[in-house]
N, C-alpha and C positions, 0 to 999 in steps of 0.2 A: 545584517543577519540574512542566513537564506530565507528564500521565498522560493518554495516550489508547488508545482500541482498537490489539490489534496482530494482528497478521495474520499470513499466511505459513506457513511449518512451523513456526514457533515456538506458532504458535495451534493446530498442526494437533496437537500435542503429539510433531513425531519427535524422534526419539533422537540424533539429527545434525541441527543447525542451522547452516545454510552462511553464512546470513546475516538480519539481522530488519528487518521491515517495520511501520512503525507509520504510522496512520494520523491527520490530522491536521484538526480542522475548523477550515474557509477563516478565518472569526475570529480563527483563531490560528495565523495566514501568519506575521507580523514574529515573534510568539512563537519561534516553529518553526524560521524560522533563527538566530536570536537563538540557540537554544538546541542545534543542532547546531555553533555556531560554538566554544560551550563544551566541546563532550565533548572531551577527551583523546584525540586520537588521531595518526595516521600521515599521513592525507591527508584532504582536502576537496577529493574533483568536481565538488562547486559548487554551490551551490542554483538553483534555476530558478523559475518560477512556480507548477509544483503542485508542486515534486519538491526534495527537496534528499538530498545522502548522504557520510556520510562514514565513512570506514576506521576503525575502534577501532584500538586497537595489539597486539589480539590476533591483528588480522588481517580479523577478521570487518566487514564492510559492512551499514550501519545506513539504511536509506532511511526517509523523512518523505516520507509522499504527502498534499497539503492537496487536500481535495475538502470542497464545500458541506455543511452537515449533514443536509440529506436524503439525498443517497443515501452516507452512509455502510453501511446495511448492504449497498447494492450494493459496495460499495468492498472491505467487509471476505469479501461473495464472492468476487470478482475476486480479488483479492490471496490469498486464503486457499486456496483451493481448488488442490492440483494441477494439473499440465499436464496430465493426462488427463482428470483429472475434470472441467477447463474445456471440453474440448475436446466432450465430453460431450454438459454443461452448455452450452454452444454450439447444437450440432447440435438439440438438441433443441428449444431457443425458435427458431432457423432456423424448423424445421419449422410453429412456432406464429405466424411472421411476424414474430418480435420479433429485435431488435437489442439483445444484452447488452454492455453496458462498465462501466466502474467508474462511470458515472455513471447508471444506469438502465438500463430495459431500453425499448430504441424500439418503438414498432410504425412498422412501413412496410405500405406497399401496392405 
């Protein structure tokens, strides 16, 4: 089965995990859903082109985000990082002109 980076507060190591986020590279799209179609669970919201997620039956929400393998480590910031510490993390490449997303950081003019 895949193994891939995972993200989130599961990465972040808290104590309360609301839900898990794994990240997926683009190569391994069909794998991906192939592979949320198997887990055991409650519901399937449905996969999408980068995204698929689906319910465990614990309750807990498992999202598959497929992003190219470059910028996986931007991914696994995005995803990883608190909403504060994004928001941050934000402001601050703002200020250096850059545009952060899970898929890189842009420079604009």
């Amino acid at each position: 089965m895949w193994s891939g980076p995972v993200a989130g507060s599961y990465r972040r190591r808290k104590g309360v995990v609301h839900d898990l986020d794994f990240i997926v590279p683009r190569g391994s799209r069909r794998r991906s859903a192939n592979i949320s179609s198997r887990i055991p669970c409650g519901e399937h919201p449905g996969p999408g082109p980068t995204k698929s997620s689906v319910r465990l039956k614990s309750g807990v929400q498992a999202d598959l985000r497929v992003v190219n393998n470059e910028p996986i480590p931007y991914a696994l910031v995005y995803f990883t990082g608190s909403k504060e510490h994004n928001i941050v993390l934000r402001n601050r490449a703002l200020q250096k002109r850059l545009d952060p997303n899970e898929y890189g950081w842009l420079l604009w003019s």
